[in-house]
C-alpha positions in Angstrom: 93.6 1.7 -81.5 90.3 0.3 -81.5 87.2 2.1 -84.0 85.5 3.2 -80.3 88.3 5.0 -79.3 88.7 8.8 -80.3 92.5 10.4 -79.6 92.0 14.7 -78.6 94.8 16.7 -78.7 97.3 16.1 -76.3 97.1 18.5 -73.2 99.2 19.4 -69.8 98.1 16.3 -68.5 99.0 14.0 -71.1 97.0 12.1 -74.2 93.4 13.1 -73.8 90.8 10.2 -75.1 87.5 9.8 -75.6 86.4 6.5 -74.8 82.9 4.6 -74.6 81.3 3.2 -71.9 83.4 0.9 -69.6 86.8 2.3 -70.5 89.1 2.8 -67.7 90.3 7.0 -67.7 94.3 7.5 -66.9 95.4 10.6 -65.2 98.2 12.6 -66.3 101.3 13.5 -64.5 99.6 16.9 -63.2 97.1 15.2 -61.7 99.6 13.0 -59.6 101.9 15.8 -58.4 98.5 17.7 -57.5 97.4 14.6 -55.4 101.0 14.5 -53.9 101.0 17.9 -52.6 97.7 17.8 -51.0 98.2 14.6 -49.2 101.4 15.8 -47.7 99.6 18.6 -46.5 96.5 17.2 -45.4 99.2 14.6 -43.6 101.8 17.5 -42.3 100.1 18.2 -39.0 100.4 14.4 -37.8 103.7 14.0 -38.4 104.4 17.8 -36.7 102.7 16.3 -33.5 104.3 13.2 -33.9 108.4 14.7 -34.7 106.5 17.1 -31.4 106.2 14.0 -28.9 109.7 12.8 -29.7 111.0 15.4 -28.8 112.1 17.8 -25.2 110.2 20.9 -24.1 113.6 22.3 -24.2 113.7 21.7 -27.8 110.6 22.4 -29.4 111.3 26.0 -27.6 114.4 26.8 -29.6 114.7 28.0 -33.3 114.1 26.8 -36.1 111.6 23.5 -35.2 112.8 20.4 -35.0 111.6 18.8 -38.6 112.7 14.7 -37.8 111.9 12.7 -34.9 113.6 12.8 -32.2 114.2 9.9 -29.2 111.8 10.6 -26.6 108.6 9.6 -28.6 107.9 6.5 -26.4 108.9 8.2 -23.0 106.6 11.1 -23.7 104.1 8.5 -24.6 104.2 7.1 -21.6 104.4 10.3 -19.5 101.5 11.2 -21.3 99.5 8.1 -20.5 100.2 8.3 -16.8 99.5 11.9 -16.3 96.0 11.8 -18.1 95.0 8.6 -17.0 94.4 7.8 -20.6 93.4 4.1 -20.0 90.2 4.7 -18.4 89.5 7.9 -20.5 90.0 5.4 -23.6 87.4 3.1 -22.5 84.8 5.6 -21.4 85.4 7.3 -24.8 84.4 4.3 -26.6 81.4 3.7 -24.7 80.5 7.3 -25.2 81.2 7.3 -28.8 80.3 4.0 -29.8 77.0 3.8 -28.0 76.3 7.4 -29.5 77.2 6.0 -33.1 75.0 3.1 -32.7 71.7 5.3 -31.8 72.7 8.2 -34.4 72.8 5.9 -37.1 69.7 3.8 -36.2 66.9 6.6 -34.9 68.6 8.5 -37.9 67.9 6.0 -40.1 64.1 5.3 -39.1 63.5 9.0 -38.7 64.9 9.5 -42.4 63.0 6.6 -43.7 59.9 8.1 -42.2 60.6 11.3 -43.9 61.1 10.3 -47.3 58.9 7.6 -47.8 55.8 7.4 -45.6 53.0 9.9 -45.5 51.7 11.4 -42.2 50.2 15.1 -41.3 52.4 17.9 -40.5 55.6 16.0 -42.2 57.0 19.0 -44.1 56.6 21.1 -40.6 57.5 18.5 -38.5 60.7 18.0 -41.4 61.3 22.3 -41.0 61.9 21.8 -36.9 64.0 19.3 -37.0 66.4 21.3 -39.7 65.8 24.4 -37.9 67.2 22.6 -34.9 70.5 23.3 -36.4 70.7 26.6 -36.3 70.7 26.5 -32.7 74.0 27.3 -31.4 74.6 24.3 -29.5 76.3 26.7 -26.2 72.8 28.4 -25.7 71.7 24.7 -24.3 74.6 24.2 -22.0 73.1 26.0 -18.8 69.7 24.3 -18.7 71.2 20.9 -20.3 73.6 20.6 -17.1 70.5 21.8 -14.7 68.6 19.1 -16.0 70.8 16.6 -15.3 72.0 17.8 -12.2 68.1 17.4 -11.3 68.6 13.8 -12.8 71.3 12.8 -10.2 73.7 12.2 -13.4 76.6 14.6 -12.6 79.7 13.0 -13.4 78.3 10.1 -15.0 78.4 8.9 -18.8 75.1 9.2 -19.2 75.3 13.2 -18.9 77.3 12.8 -22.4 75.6 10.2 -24.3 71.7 11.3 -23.7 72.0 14.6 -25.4 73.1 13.2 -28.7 71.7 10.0 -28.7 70.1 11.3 -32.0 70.6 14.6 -34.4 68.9 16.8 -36.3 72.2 16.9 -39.1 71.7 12.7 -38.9 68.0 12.7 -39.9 68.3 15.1 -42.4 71.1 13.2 -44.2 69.4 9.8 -44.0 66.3 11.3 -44.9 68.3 13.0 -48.3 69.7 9.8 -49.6 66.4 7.7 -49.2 64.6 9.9 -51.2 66.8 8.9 -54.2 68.4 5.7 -53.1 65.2 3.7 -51.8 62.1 2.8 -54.9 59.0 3.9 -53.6 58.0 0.6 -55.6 59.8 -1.6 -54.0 58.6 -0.7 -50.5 55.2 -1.5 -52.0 56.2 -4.9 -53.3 57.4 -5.6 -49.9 53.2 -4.6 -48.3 51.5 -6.7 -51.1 54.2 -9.9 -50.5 52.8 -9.3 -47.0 55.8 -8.1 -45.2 55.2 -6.0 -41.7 56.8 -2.3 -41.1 59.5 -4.1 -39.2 60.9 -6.3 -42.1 60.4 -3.7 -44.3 62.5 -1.9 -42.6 64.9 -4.5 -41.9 65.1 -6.5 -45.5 64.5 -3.5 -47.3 65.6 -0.1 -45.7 68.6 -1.0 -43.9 70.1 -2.8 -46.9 69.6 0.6 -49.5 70.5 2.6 -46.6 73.8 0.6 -45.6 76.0 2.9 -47.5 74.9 6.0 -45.7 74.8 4.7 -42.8 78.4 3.3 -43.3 79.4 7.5 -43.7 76.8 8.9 -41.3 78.6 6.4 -38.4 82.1 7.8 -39.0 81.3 11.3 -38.9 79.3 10.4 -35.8 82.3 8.4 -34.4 84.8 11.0 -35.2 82.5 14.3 -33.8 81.8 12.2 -30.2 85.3 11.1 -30.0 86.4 14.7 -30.5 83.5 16.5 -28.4 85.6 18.6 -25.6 83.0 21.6 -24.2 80.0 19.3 -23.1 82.3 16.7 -21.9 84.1 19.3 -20.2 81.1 21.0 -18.3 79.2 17.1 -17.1 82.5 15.2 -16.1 85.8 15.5 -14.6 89.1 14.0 -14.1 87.8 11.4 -12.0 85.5 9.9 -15.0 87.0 11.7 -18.4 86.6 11.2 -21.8 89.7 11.6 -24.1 89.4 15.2 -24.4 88.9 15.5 -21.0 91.5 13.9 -19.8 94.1 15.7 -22.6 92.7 19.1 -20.8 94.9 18.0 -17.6 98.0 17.8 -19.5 98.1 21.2 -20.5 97.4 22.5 -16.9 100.6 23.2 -14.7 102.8 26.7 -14.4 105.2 25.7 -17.4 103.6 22.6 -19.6 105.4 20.7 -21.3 104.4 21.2 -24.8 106.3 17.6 -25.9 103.9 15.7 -23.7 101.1 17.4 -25.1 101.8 16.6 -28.1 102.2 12.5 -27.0 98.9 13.1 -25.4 96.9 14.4 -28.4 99.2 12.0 -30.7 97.2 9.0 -28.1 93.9 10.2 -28.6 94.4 10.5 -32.5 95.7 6.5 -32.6 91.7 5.2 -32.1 90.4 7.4 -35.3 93.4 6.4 -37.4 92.9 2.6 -36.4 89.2 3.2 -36.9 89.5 4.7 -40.8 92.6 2.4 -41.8 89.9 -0.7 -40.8 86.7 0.7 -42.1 88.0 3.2 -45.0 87.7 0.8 -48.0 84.1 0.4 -46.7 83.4 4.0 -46.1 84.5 5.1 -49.3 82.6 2.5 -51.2 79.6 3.4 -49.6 80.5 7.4 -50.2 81.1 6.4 -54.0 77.7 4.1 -54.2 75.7 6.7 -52.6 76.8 9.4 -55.3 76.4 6.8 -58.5 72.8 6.3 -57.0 72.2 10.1 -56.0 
């Protein structure tokens, strides 16, 4: 034992000790088995769907559940795919969503900027509308949203999904939150007297304190348009779905067959797992960074 460290009395948890600045914290065996239990059951309803899709109709109907997989996970699967039409629903998804991620997080990120840094009339009122924007529930919109683009000649066209959203309210105000903290007033004012323009300070010096937050902002973005079912719903059809969309058709039918269903919505999770397993390291950084700076 070193004369920095300070041993407490030993708890549930294990030896508590009070430690100086830089010394790494150990969790006790409570802690684990807490972890444990709440991934497992933050994990339970994927492997359900999963153990779901490799499994009959006929099964899934009797009692108990089945609780283990089954071996008709890759023929569901493929019923699935054929049924929805879940290649081109896959690709028009990831134009939808990525093109949508890509606008949020940059008109966000300006819009923020501008809100927590610059100085302009009527910025707390213009600030109040765009928050009070979301208390509008979004299904009092729906009628003259589709009218509107009906009278754009957009019906049943990608467009219809991605224009609507193509910046939020939600975005702004979350940008606009963690510049206030995370971007020195001072150093935006270096940046004017070194001579720099609004474009490179926004480019050298916003986006890089910003890059954290707009890591998190894009994958709640990502993961709400992926997900989106009731505008999708109303401005396409089968003919040109999204993901949702398309999952809608499996579920239609006199008897449907709850395992394919399941193999379907199993499909449309794959892209959002692939998505976090390559970008969660990133993501979580940025979540951690943003909370040491706020």
């Amino acid at each position: 034992m070193t004369t920095g460290d300070l041993v407490l009395p030993k708890t549930r948890t294990g030896w508590r000790r009070a430690t100086g600045a830089g010394k790494q914290l150990h969790a006790g065996p409570v802690t684990y088995v807490a972890l444990t239990v709440f991934a497992l059951l933050s994990l339970a309803p994927l492997v359900w769907t999963a153990v779901a899709a490799s499994r009959t109709d006929r099964r899934l109907a009797q009692a108990p559940p089945p609780l283990w997989f089954g071996g008709n996970l890759f023929k569901n699967l493929e019923t699935a795919w054929d049924q929805a039409g879940l290649g081109l629903a896959m690709f028009n998804s990831l134009i939808v969503a990525g093109t949508i991620t890509v606008s949020t997080v940059l008109f966000s990120t300006l819009a923020g900027f501008a809100f927590a840094k610059l100085r302009f009339r009527f910025s707390g009122l213009l600030l109040l509308l765009t928050i009070g924007t979301m208390m509008i529930p979004p299904q009092l919109a729906v009628v003259p949203l589709y009218l509107w683009m009906s009278d754009l000649g957009w019906s049943n066209q990608l467009q219809t999904v991605i224009l609507p959203s193509l910046v939020t309210a939600f975005g702004t105000f979350f940008m606009r939150q963690y510049l206030v903290q995370a971007l020195p007033t001072e150093l935006i004012e270096a940046a004017r007297v070194d001579g720099a323009s609004s474009l490179r300070v926004v480019w050298h010096v916003v986006f890089p304190a910003a890059r954290p937050a707009m890591a998190v902002l894009g994958l709640l973005t990502f993961v709400f348009a992926w997900n989106d079912f009731l505008w999708p719903i109303i401005a396409l059809n089968q003919q040109n779905p999204t993901v949702q969309v398309a999952l809608n058709a499996l579920g239609t039918g006199y008897v449907p067959d709850q395992a394919v269903i399941m193999a379907g919505a199993l499909l449309g999770t794959l892209p959002l797992l692939i998505a976090f397993l390559l970008f969660g390291k990133q993501i979580v950084g940025g979540i951690m960074q943003g909370a040491i700076k706020g």
